[in-house]
DSSP file (Angstrom, degrees, kcal/mol; ACC not computed):
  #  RESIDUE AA STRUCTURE BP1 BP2  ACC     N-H-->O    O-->H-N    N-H-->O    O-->H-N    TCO  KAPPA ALPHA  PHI   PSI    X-CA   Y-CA   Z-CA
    1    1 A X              0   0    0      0, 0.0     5,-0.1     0, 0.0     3,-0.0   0.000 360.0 360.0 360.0 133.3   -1.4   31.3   25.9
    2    2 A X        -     0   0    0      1,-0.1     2,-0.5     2,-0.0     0, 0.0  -0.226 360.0-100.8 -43.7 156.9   -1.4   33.9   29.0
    3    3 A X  S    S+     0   0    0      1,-0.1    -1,-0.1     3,-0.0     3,-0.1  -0.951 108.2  27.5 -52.6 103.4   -3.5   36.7   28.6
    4    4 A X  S    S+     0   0    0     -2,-0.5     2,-0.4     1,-0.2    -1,-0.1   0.032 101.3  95.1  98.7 -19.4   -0.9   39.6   27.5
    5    5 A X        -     0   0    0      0, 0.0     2,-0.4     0, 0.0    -1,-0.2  -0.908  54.9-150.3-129.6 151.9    1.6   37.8   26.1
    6    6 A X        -     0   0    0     -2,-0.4     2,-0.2    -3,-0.1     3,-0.1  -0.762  23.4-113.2-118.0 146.2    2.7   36.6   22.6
    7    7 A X        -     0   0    0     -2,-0.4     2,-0.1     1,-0.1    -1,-0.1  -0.401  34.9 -99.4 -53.3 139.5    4.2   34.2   21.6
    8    8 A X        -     0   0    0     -2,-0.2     2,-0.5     2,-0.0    -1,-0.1  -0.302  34.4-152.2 -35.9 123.2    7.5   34.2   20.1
    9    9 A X        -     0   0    0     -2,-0.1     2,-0.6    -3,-0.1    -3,-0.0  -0.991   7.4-137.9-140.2 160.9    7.9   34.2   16.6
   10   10 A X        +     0   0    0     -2,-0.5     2,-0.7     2,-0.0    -2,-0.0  -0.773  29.9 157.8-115.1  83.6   10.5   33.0   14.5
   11   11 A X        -     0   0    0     -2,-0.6     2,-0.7     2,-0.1    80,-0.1  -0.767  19.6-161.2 -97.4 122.2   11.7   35.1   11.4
   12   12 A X        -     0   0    0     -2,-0.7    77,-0.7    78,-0.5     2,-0.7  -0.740  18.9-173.2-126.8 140.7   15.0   34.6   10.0
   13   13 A X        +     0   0    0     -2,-0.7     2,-0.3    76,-0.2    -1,-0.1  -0.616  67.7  84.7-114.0  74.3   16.5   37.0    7.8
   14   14 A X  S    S-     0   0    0     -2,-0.7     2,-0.3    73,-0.1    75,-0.2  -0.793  96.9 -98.5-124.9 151.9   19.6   34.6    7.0
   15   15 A X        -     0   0    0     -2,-0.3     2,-0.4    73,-0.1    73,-0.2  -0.541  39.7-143.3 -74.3 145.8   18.9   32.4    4.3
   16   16 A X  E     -A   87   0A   0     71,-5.8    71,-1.0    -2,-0.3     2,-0.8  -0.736   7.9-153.5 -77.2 117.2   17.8   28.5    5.6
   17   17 A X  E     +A   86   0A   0     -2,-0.4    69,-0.3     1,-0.2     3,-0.2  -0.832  20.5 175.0 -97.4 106.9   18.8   25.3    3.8
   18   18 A X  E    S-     0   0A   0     -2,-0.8     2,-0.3    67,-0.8    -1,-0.2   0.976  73.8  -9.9 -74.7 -52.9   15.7   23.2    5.0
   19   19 A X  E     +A   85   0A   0     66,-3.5    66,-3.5    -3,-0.2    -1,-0.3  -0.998  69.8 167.2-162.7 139.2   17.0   20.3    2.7
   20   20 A X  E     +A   84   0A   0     -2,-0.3    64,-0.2    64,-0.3     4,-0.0  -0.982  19.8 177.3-155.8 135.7   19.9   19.9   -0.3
   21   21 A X        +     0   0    0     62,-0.7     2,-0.2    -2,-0.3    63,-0.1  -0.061  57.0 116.4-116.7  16.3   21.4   16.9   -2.1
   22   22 A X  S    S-     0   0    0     61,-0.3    60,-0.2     1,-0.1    59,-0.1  -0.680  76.9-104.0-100.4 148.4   23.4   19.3   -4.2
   23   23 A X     >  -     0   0    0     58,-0.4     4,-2.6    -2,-0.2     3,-0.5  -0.145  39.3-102.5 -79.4 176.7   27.0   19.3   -3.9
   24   24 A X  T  4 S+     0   0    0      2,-0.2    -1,-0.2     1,-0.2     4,-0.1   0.430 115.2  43.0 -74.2  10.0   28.4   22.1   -2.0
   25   25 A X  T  > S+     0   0    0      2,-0.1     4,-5.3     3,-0.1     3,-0.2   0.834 119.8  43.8 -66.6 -59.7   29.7   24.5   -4.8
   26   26 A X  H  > S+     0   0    0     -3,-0.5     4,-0.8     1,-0.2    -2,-0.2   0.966 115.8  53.7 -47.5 -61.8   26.5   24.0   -6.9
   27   27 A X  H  X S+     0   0    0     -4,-2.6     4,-0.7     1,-0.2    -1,-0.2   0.625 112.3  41.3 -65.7 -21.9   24.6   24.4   -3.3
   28   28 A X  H  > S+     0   0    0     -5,-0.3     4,-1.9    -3,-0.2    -1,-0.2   0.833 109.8  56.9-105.4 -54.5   26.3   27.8   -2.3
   29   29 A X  H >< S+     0   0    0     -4,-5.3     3,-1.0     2,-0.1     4,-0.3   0.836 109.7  42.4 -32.0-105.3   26.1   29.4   -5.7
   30   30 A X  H >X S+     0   0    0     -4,-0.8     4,-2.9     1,-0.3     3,-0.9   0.670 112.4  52.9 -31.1 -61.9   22.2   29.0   -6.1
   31   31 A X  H >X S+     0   0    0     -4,-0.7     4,-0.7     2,-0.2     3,-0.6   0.935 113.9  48.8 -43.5 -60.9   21.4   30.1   -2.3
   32   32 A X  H <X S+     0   0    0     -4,-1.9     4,-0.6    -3,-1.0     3,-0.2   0.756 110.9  50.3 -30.6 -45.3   23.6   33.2   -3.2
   33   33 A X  H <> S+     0   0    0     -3,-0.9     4,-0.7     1,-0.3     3,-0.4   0.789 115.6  34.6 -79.1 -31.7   21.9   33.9   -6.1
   34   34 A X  H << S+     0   0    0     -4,-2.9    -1,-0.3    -3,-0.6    -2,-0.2   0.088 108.3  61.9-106.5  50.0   18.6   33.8   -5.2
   35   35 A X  H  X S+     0   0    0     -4,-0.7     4,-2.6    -3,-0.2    -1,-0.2   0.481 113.5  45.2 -75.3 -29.2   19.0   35.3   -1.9
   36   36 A X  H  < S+     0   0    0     -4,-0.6    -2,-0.2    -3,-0.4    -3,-0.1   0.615 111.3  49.6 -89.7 -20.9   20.3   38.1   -4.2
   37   37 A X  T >X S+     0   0    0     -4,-0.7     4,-3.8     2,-0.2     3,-1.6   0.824 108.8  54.8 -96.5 -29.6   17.5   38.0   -6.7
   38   38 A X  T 34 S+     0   0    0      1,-0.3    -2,-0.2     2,-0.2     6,-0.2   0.966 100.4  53.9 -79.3 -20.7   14.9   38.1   -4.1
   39   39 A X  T 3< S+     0   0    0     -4,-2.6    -1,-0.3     1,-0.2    -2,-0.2   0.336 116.8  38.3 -90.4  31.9   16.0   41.0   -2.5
   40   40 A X  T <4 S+     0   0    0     -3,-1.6    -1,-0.2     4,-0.1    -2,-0.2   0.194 119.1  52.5-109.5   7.8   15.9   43.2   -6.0
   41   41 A X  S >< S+     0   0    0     -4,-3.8     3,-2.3     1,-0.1     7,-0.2  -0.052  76.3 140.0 -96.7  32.1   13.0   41.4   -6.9
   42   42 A X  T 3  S+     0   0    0      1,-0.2     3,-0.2    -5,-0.1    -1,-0.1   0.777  74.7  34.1 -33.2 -39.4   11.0   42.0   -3.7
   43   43 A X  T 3  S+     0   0    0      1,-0.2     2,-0.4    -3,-0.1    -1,-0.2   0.558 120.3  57.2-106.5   1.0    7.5   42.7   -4.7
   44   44 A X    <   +     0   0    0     -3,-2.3     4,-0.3    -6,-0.2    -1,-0.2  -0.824  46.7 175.6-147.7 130.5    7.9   39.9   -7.8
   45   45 A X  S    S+     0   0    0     -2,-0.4     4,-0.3     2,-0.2    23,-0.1   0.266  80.1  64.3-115.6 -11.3    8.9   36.5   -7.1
   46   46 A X  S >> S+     0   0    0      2,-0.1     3,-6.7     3,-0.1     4,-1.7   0.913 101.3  47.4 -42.5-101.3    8.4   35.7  -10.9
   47   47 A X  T 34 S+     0   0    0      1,-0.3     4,-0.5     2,-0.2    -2,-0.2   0.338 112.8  49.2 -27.2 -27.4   10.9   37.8  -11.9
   48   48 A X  T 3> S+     0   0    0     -4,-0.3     4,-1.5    -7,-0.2    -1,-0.3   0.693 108.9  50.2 -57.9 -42.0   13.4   36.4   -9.3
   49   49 A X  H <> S+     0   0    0     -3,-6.7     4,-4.6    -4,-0.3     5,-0.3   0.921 104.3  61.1 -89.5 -36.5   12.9   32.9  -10.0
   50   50 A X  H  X S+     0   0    0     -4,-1.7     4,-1.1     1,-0.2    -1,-0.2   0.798 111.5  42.5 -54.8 -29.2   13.4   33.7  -13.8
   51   51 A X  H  > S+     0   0    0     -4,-0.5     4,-0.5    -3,-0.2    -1,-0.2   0.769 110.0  47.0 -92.2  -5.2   17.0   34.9  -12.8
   52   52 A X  H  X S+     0   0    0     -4,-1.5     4,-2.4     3,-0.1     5,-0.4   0.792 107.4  64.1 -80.9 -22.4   18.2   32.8  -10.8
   53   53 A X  H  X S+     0   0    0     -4,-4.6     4,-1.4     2,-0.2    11,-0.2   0.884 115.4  32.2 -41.7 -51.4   16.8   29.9  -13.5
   54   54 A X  H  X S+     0   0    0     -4,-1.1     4,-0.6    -5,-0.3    -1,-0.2   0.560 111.2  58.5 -90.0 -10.4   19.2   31.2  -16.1
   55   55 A X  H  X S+     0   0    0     -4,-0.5     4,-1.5     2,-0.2     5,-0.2   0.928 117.2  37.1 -70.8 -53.0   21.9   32.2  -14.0
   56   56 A X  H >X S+     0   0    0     -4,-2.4     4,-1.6     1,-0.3     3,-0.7   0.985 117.7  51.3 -73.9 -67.5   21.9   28.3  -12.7
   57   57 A X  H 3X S+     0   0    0     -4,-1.4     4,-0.9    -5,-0.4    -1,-0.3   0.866 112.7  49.4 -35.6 -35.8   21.1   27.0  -16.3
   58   58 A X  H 3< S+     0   0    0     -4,-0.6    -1,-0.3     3,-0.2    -2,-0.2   0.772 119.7  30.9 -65.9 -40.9   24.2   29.3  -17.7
   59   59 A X  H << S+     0   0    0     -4,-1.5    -2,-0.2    -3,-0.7    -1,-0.2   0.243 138.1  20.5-120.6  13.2   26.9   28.2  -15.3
   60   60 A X  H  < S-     0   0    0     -4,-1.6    -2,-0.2    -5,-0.2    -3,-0.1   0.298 113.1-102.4-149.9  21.3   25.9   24.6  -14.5
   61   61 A X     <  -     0   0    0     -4,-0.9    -3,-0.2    -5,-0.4     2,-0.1   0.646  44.3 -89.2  19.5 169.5   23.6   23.8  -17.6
   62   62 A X  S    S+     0   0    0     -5,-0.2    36,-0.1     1,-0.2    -8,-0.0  -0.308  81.2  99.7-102.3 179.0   20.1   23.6  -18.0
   63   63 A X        +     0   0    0     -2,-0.1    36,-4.1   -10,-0.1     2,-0.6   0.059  64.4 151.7-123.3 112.0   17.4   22.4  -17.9
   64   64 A X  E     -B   98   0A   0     34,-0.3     2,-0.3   -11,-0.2    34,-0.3  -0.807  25.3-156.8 -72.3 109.3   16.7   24.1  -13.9
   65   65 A X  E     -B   97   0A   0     32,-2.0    32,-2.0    -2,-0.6     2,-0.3  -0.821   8.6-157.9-106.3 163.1   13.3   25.1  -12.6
   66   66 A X  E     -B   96   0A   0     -2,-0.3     2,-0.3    30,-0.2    30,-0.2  -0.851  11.0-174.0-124.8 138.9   12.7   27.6   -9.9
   67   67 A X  E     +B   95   0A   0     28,-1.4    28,-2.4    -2,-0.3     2,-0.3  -0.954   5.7 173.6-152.5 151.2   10.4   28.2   -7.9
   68   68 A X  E     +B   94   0A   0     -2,-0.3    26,-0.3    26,-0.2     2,-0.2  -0.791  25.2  83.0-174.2  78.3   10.1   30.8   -5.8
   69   69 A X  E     -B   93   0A   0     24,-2.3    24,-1.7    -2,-0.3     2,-0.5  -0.728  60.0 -72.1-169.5-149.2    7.0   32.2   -3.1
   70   70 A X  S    S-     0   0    0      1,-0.3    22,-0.1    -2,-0.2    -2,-0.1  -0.869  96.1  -1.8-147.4 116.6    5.3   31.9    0.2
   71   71 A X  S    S+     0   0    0     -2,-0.5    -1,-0.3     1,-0.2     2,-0.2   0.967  86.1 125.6  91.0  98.7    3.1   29.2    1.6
   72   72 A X        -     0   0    0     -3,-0.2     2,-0.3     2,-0.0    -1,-0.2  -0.922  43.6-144.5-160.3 159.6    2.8   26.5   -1.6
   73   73 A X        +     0   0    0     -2,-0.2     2,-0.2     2,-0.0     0, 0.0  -0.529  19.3 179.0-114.8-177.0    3.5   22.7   -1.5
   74   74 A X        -     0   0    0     -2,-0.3     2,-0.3     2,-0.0    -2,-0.0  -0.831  26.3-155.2-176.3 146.2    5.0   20.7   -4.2
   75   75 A X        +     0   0    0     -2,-0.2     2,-0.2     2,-0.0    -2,-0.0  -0.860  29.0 179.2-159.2 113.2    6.0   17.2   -4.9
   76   76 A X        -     0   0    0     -2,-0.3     2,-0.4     0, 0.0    -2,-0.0  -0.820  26.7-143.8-125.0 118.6    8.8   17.2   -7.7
   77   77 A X        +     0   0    0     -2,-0.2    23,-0.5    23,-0.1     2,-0.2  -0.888  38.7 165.7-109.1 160.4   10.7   14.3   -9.4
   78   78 A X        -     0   0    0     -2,-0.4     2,-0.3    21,-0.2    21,-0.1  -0.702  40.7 -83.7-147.5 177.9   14.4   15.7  -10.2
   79   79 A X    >   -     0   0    0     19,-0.4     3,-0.7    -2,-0.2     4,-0.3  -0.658  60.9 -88.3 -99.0 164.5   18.0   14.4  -11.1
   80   80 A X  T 3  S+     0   0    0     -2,-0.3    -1,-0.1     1,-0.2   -59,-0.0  -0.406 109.9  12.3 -60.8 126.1   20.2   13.2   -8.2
   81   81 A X  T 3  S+     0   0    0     -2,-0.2   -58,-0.4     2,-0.1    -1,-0.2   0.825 104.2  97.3  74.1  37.3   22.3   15.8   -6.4
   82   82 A X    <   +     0   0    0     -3,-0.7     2,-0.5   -60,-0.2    -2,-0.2   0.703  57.2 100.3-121.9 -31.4   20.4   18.8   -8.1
   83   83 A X        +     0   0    0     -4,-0.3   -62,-0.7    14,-0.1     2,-0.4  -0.736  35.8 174.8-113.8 140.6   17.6   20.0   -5.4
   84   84 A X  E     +AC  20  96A   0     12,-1.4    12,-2.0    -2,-0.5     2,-0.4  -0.918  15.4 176.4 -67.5  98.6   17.3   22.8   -3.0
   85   85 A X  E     +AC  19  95A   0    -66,-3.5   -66,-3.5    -2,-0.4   -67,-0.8  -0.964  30.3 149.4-122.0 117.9   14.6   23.8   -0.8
   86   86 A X  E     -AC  17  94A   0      8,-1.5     8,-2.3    -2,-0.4     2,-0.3  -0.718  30.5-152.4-142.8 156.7   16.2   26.9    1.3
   87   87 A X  E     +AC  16  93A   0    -71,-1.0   -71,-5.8     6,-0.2     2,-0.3  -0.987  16.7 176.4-142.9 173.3   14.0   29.7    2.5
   88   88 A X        +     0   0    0      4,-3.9     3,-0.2     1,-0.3   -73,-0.1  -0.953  53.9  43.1-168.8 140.2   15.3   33.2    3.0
   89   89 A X  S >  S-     0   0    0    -77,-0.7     3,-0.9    -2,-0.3    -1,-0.3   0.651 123.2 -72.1  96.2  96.2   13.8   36.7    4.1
   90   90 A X  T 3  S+     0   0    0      1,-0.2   -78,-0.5    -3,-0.1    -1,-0.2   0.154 118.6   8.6 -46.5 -40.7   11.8   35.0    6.7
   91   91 A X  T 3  S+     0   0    0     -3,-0.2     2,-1.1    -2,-0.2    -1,-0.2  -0.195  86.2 112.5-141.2  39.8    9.2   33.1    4.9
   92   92 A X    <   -     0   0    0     -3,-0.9    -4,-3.9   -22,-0.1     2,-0.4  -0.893  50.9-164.3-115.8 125.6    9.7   33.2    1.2
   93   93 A X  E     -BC  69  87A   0    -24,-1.7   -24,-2.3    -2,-1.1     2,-0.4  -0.799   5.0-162.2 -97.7 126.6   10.6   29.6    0.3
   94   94 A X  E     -BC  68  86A   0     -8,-2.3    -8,-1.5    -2,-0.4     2,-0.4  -0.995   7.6-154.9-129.4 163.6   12.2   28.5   -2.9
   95   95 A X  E     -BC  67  85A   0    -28,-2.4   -28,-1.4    -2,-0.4     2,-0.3  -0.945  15.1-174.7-119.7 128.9   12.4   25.4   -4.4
   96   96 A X  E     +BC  66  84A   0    -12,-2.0   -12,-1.4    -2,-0.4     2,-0.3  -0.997  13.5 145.9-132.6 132.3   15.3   24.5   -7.0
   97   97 A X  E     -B   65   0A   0    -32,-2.0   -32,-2.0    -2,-0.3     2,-0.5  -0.961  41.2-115.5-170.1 156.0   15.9   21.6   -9.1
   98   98 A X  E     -B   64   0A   0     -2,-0.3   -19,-0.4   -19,-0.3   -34,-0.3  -0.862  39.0-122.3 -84.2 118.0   17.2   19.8  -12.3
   99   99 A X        -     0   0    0    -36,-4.1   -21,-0.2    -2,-0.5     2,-0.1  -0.428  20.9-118.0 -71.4 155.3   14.8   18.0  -14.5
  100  100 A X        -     0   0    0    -23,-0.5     3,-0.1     1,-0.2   -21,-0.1  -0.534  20.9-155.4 -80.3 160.4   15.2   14.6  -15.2
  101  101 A X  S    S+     0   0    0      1,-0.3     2,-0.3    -2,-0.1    -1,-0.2   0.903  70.2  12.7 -89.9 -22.0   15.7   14.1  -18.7
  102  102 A X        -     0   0    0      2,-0.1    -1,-0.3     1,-0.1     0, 0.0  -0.985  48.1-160.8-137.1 131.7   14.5   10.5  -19.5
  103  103 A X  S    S+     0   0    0     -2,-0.3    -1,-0.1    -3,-0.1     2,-0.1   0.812  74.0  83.7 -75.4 -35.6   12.5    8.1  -17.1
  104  104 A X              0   0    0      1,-0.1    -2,-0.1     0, 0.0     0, 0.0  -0.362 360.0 360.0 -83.9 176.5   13.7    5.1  -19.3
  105  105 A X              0   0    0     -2,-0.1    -1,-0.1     0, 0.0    -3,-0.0   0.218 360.0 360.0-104.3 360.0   16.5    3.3  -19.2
């Protein structure tokens, strides 16, 4: 890097869909909703994930987890055409999913 100059950085205050199997009703609801919970839950990202969890559990049944912060990994098993990972606000990441219900067959 020059001496005097920065770098460019890259915030984006529209929400991101990094990566989605869900279809695209399901997929446009949830971004909506938690784009919406996190900006009146700014300073708690609990309290966000908890409504957009029952919102999704309410109009598409449950069982949905949330998750819902800035700089965490995860590795998640889910039901087919149920998960989200969108960020939005520049760097606040959630992660959205169906649980499976049974592993057997």
């Amino acid at each position: 890097m020059a001496e005097g100059r920065e770098e460019p950085t890259h915030a984006f205050t529209y929400p991101l869909c990094k990566h989605t199997d869900m279809q695209d009703d399901m997929k446009q609801e949830a971004m909506e909703m938690t784009v919406t919970a996190v900006e009146k839950y700014v300073d708690n990202y609990e309290d966000a994930a908890r409504v957009v969890k029952d919102s999704l559990d309410k109009k598409f049944g449950p069982p949905f987890n949330v998750v819902i912060g800035e700089s965490y990994s995860f590795s998640v098993t889910f039901q087919q055409k149920s998960f989200l990972l969108m960020y939005t606000n520049g760097n606040v990441a959630a992660a959205i999913w169906r649980t499976v219900a049974s592993f057997g067959g």
